[in-house]
C-alpha positions in Angstrom: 0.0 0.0 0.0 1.3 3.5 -0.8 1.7 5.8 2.0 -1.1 8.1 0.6 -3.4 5.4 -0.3 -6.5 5.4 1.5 -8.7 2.2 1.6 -12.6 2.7 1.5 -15.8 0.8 2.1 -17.4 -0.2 -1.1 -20.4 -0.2 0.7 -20.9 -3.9 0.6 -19.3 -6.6 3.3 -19.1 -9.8 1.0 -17.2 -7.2 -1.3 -14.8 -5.9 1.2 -13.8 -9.4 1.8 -13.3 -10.5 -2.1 -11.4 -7.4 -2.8 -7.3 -7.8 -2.1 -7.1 -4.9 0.6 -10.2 -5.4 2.1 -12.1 -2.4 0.2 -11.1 0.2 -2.8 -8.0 1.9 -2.7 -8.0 5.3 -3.4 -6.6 5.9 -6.5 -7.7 2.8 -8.1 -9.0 1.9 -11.8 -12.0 -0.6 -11.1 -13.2 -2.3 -13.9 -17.0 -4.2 -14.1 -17.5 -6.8 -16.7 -21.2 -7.5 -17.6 -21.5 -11.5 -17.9 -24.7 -10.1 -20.2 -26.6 -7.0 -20.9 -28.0 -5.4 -17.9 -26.4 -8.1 -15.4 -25.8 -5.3 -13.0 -22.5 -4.3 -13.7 -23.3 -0.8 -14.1 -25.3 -0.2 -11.3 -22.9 -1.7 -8.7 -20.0 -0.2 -10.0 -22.4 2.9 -9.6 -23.3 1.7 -6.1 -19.5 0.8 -5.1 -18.7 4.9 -6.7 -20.7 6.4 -4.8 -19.8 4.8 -1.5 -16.5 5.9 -2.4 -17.5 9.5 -2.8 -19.7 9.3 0.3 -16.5 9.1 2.0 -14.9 12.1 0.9 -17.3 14.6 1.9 -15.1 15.8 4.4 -12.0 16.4 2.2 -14.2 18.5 0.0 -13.9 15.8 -2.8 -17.8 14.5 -2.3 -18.8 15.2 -6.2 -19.1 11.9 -8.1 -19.2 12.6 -11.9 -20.5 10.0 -14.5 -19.6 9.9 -17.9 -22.2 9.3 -20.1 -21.3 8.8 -23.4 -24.6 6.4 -24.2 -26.7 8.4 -23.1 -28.4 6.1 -20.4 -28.1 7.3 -17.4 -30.7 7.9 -15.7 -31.0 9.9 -12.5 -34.2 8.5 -10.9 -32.8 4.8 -11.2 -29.6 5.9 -9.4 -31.2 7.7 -6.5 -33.5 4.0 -6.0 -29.4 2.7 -5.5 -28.9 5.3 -2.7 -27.5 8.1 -4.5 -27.9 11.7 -3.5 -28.3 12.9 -6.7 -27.5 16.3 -5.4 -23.7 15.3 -5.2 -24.4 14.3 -8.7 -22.3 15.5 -12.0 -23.5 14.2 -15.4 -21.2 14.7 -18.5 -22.2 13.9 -22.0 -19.6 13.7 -24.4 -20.0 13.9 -28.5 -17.4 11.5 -29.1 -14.9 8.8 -28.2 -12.1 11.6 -28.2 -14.1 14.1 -25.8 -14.7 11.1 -23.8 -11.3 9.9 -23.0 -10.2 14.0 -22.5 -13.1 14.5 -20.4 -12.3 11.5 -18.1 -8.6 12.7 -18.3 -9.2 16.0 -16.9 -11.8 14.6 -14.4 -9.1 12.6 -13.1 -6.9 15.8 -12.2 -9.6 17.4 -10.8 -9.2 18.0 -6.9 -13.2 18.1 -6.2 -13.7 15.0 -8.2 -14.5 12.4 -5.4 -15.5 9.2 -8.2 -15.6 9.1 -11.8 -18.0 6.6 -13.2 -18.3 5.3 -17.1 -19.5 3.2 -19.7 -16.8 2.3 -22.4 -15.8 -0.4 -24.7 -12.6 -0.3 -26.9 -9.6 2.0 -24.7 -6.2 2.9 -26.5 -3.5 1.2 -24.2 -2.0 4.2 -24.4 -5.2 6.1 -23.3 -5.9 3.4 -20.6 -2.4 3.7 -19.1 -2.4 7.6 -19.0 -6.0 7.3 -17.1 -4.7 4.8 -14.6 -1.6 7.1 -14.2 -3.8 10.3 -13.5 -6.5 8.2 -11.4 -3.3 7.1 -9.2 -1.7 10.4 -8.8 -4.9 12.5 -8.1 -6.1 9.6 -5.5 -9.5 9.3 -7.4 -11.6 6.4 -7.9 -12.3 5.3 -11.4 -15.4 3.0 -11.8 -15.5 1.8 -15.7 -18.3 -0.3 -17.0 -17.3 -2.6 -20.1 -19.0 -5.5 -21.8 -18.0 -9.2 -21.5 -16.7 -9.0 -24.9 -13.5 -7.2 -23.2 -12.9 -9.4 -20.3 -9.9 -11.4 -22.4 -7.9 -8.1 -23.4 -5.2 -6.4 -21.6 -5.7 -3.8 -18.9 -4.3 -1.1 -16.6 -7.5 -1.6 -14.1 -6.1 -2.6 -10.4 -9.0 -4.4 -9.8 -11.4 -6.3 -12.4 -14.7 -8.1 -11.9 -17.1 -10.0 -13.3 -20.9 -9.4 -12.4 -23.7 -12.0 -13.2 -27.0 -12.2 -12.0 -28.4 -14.4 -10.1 -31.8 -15.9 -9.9 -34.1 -15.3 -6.9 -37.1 -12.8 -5.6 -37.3 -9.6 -4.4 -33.6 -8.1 -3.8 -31.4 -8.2 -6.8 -29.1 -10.8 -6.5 -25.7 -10.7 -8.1 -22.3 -12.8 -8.1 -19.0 -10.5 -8.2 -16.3 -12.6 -9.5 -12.6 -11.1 -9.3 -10.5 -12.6 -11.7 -8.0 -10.2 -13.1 -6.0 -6.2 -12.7 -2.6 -5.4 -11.8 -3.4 -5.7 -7.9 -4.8 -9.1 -8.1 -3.1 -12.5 -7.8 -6.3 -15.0 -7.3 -9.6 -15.5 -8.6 -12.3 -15.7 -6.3 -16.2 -14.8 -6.1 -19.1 -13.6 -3.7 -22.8 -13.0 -3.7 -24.4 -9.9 -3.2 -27.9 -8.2 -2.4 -27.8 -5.0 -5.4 -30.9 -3.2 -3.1 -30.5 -2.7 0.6 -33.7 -3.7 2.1 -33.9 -1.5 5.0 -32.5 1.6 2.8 -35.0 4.6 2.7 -34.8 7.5 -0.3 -34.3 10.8 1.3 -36.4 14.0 0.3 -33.9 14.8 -2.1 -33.9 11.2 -3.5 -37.9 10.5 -4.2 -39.1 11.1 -7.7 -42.1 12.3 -7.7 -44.5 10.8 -10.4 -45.0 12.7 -13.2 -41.7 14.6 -12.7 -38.9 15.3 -15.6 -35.9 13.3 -14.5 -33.1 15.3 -13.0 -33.8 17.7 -10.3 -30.4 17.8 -8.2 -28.7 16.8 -11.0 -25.6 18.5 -13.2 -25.8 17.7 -16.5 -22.8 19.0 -19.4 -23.5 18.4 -22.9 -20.1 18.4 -25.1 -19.5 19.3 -28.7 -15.8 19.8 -28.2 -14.9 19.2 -24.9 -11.4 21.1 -25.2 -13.1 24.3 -25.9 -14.1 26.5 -23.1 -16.6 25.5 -20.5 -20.1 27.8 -20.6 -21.3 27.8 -16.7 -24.7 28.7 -17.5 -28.1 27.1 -16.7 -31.3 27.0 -18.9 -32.2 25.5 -21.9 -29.4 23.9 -24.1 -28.0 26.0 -26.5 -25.6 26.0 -29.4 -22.4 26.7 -26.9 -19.5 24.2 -26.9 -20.6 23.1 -23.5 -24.1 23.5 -22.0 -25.1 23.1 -18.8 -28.5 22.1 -18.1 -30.3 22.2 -14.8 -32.6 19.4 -14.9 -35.9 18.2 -13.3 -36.4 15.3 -11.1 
């Protein structure tokens, strides 16, 4: 462990114990592997992020920021998770290159207490200057990729496979850790996705018939290495729009 490093709860027992130092290191790449599509990966990565931000509050660092190149995300769904969606940055990037530069700089950023993403195909070169920025800056990086990937090389510390598993009520889920720099065994655990005695908070329930996105940030990108336009409202024709959104 480096002197600086910091280990954190992911906010999940069984997953403390399967992971090497007994939680996330600070600084750390994390990769989740979806077995199949929608298998969970993305929301306990988005779960185990979160948790990780929680925790930084105090060091002014408690702004988790997803990358959402997709498209997906969708704010209601992650405050059913536990996330206050009011410590909650969206970015939307226009293409693969604003999306490796926008996690880039996130990574250097000192408020920046999580960075969470869906990608598939990563540069080595890219993926090694992320992991190199994550590390120095101390921040987390949650990445989401397909099962397709779960064969090629990586920079990820930590890599896991999620699966579903069959049962009622709570979503069930195996973590298997089989791979990243920081890992020398494979091993797996079980996990409930939903705690059952979690309840939302005022700032957390949707109300029905609301647009989605209340509390939360969202930055739309044309060319993410242009200026940055801190303005709220309606989108616009600016190379980066911020729009405060409805939940």
């Amino acid at each position: 462990m480096r002197l600086s490093e910091r280990i954190y709860d992911s906010g999940f027992q069984q997953l403390n114990n399967l992971l090497p130092s007994g939680g996330v290191p600070s600084g750390a790449v994390l990769e989740w592997i979806d077995q199949s599509f929608g298998g969970g990966a993305g929301c306990l990565g988005l779960q185990v992020a979160w948790h990780v931000t929680l925790q930084q509050v105090a060091d002014q660092r408690g702004v988790l920021v997803v990358v959402d190149a997709p498209g997906c995300f969708y704010p209601p769904a992650a405050a059913t998770l536990g996330v206050e969606l009011s410590h909650v940055l969206v970015v939307r990037p226009a293409c693969e290159q604003d999306h490796f530069w926008v996690l880039d700089q996130l990574l250097r950023c000192a408020a920046v207490g999580a960075v969470w993403s869906r990608v598939e195909r990563i540069p080595a070169k890219v993926y090694r200057r992320l992991q190199l920025a994550s590390e120095q800056s101390q921040t987390t990086l949650c990445l989401v990729r397909s099962h397709r990937w779960r064969n090629t090389p990586s920079w990820a510390q930590i890599r896991c496979l999620v699966q579903p598993q069959p049962g009622k009520g709570d979503w069930r889920t195996q973590v298997q850790l089989f791979g990243g720099t920081s890992v020398s065994r494979s091993c797996r655990c079980e996990l409930e996705m939903v705690d059952r005695n979690w309840t939302p908070s005022p700032r957390q329930k949707v109300a029905r018939g609301a647009k989605a996105g209340k509390d939360v940030e969202t930055v739309r990108s044309t060319n993410a290495q242009e200026h940055v336009e801190s303005e709220h409202g309606m989108i616009s024709n600016t190379d980066w729009q911020r729009e405060g959104q409805v939940v």
